[in-house]
TORTOR-770668 format. One record per residue (C-alpha): chain; residue in three letters; x, y, z; residue number from 1. Coordinates in pm, 1 decimal. Each point is the difference from the previous one (the first is absolute). Last residue first. Layout:
<recs>
<rec mol="A" type="ALA" px="X" py="Y" pz="Z" seq="NUM"/>
...
</recs>
This chain:
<recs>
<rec mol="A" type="UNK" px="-4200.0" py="9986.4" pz="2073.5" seq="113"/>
<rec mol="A" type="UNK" px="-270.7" py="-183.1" pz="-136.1" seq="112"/>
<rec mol="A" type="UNK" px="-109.2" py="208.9" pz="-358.4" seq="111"/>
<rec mol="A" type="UNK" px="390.6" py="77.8" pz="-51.4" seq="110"/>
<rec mol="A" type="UNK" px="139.2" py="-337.3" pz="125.0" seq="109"/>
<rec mol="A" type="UNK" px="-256.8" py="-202.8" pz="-266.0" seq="108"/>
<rec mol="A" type="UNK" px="105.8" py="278.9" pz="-286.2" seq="107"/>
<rec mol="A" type="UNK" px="369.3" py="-73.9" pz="50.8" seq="106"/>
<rec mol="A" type="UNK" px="-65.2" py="-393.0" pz="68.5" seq="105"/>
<rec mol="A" type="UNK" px="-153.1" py="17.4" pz="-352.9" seq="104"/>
<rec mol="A" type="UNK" px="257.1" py="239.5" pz="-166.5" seq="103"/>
<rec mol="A" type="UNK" px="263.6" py="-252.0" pz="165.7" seq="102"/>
<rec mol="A" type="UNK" px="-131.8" py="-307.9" pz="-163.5" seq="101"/>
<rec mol="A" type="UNK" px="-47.1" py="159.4" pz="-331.7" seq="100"/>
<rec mol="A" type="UNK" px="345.5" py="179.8" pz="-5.3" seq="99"/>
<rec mol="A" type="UNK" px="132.2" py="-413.5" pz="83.9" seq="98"/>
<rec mol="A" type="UNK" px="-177.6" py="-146.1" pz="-278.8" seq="97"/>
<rec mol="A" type="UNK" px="146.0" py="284.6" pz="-216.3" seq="96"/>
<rec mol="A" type="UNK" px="-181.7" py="210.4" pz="-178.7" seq="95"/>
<rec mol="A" type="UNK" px="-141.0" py="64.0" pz="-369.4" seq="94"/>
<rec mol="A" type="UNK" px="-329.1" py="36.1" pz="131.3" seq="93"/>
<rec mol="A" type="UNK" px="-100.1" py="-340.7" pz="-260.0" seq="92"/>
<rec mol="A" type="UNK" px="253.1" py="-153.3" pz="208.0" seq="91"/>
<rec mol="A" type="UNK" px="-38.1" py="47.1" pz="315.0" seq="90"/>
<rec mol="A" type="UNK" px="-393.8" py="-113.9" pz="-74.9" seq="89"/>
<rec mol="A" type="UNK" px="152.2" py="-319.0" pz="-127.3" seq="88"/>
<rec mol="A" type="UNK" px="233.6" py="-37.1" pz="316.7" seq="87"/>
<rec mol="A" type="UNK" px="-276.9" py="59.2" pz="243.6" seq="86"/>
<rec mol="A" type="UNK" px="-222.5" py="-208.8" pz="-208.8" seq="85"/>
<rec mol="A" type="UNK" px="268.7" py="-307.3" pz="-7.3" seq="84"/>
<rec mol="A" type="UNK" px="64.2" py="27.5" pz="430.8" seq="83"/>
<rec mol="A" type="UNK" px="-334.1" py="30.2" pz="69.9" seq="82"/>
<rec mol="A" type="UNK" px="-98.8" py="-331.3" pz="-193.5" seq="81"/>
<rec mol="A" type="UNK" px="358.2" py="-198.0" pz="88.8" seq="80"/>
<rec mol="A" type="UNK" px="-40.5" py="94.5" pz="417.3" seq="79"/>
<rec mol="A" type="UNK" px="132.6" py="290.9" pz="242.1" seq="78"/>
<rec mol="A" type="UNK" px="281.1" py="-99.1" pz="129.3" seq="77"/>
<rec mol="A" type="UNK" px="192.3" py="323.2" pz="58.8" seq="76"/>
<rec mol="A" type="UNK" px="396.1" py="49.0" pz="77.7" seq="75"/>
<rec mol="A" type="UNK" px="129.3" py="274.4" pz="125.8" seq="74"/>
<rec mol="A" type="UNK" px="224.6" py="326.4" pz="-109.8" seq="73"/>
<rec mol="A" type="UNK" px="75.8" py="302.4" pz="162.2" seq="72"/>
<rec mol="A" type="UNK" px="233.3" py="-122.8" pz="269.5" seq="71"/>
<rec mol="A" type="UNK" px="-309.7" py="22.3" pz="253.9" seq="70"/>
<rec mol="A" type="UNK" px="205.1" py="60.8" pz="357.0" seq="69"/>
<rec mol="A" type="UNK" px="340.5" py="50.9" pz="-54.3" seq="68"/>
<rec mol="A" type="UNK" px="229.0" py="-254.8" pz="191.3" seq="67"/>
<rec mol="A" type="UNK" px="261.5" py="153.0" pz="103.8" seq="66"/>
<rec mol="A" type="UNK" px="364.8" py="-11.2" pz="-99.7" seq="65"/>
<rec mol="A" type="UNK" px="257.7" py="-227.8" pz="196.4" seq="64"/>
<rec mol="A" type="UNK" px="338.7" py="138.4" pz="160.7" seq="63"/>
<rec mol="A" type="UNK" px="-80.9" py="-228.5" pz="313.7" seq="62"/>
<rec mol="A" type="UNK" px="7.0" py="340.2" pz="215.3" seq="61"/>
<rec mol="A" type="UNK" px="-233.0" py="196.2" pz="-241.9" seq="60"/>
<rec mol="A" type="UNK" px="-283.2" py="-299.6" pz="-53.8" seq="59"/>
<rec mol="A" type="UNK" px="-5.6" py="-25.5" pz="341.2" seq="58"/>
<rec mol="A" type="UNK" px="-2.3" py="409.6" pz="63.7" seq="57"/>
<rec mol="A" type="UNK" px="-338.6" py="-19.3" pz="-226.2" seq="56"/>
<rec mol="A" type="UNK" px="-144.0" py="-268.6" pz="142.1" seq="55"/>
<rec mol="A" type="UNK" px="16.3" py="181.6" pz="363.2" seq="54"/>
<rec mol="A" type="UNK" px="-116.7" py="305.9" pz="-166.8" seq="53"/>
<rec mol="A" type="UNK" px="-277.1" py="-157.7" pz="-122.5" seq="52"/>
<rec mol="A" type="UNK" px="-76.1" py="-180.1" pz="334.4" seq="51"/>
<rec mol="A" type="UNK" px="0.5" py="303.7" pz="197.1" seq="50"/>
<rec mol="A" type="UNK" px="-240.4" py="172.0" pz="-176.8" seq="49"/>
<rec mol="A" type="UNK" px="-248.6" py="-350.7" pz="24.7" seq="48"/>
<rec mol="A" type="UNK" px="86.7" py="29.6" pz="343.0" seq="47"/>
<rec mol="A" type="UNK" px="-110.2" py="343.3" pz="26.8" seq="46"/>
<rec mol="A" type="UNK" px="-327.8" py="-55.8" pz="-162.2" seq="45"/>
<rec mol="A" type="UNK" px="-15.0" py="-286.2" pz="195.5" seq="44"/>
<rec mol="A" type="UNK" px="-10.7" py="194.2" pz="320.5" seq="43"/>
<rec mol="A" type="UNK" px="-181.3" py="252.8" pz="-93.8" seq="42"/>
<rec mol="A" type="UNK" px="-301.8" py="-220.3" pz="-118.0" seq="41"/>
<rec mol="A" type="UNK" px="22.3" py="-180.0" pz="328.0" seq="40"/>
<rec mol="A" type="UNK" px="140.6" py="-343.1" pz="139.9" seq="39"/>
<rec mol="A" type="UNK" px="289.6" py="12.7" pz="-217.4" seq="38"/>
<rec mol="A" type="UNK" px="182.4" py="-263.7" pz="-305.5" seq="37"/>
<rec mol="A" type="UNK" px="193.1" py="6.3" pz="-283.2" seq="36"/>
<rec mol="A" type="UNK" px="107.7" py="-193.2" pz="-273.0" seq="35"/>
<rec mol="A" type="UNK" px="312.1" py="-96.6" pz="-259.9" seq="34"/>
<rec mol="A" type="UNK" px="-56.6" py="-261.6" pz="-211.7" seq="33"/>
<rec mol="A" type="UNK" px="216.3" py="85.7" pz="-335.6" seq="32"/>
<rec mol="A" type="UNK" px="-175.1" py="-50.3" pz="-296.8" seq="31"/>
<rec mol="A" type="UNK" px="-79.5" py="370.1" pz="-54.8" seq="30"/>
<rec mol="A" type="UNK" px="-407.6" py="79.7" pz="-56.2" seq="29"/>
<rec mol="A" type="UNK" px="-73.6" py="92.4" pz="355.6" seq="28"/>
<rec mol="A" type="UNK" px="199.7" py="26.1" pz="301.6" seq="27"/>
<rec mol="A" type="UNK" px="-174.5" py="-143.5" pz="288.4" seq="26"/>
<rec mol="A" type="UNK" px="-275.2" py="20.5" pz="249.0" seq="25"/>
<rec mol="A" type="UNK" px="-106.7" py="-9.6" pz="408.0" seq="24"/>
<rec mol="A" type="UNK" px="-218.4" py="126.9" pz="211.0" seq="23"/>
<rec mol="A" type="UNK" px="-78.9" py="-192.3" pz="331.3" seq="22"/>
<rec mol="A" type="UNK" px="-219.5" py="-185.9" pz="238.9" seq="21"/>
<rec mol="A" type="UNK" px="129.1" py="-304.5" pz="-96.7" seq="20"/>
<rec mol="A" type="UNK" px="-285.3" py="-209.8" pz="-79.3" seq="19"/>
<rec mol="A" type="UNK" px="-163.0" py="301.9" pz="-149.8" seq="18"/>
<rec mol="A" type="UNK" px="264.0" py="29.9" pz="-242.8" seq="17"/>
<rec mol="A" type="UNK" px="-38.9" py="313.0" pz="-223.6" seq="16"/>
<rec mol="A" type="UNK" px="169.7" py="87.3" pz="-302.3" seq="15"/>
<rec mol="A" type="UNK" px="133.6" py="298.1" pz="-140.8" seq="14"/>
<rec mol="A" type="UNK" px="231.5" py="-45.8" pz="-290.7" seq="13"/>
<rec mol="A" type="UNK" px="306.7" py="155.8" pz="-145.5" seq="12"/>
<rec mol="A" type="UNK" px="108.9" py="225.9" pz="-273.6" seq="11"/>
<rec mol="A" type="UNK" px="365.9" py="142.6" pz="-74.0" seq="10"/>
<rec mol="A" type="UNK" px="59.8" py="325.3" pz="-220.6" seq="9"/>
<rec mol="A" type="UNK" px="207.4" py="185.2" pz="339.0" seq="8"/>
<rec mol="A" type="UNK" px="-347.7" py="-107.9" pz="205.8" seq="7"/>
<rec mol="A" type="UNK" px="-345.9" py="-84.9" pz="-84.2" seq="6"/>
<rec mol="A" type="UNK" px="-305.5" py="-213.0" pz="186.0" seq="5"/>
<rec mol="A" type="UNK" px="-233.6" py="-176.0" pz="-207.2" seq="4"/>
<rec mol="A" type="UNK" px="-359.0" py="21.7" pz="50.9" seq="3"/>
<rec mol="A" type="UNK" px="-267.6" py="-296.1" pz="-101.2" seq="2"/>
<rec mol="A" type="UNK" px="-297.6" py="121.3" pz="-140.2" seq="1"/>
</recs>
């Protein structure tokens, strides 16, 4: 399982490169590139940190919002058969194709946290 590391509602990576000798990583699921980097587990963990807030004051001093990471909404490609008996069994529930989605990511996120 890969581990995410958290700050102030931001995610980033963990990565190492072995030709490098280092740690290194970057913010996750925004479509800015910002990264990271240390040579221990502390020391990207407080670069990662650093980076956030560094975003954050960027965004501040150009008078910009930022980026939110997962909007609430995404697009799935998920093929014409799955696609037509999702929707059909939507339907006979009464529901939504989007209630139907998120009940089934719901009960996926509850049974692997």
């Amino acid at each position: 399982m890969k581990k995410l590391l958290k700050y102030r509602g931001y995610y980033g990576s963990a990565e190492v490169s072995t030709e490098d000798n280092c740690l290194f990583g970057k913010l996750q699921f925004i479509r800015a590139l910002v990264s990271y980097e240390g040579e221990t587990v502390a020391e990207l963990e407080a670069a990662f940190r650093e980076a956030v807030d560094d975003y954050l004051a960027t965004c501040e001093d150009l008078d910009e919002t930022p980026e939110t990471p997962c909007k609430g909404s995404f697009n799935v490609r998920i093929g014409h058969e799955l696609h037509l008996a999702a929707a059909v069994a939507a339907s006979q529930q009464g529901i939504s194709l989007n209630d139907l989605t998120r009940q089934a990511l719901d009960g996926y996120l509850q049974q692997h946290p």
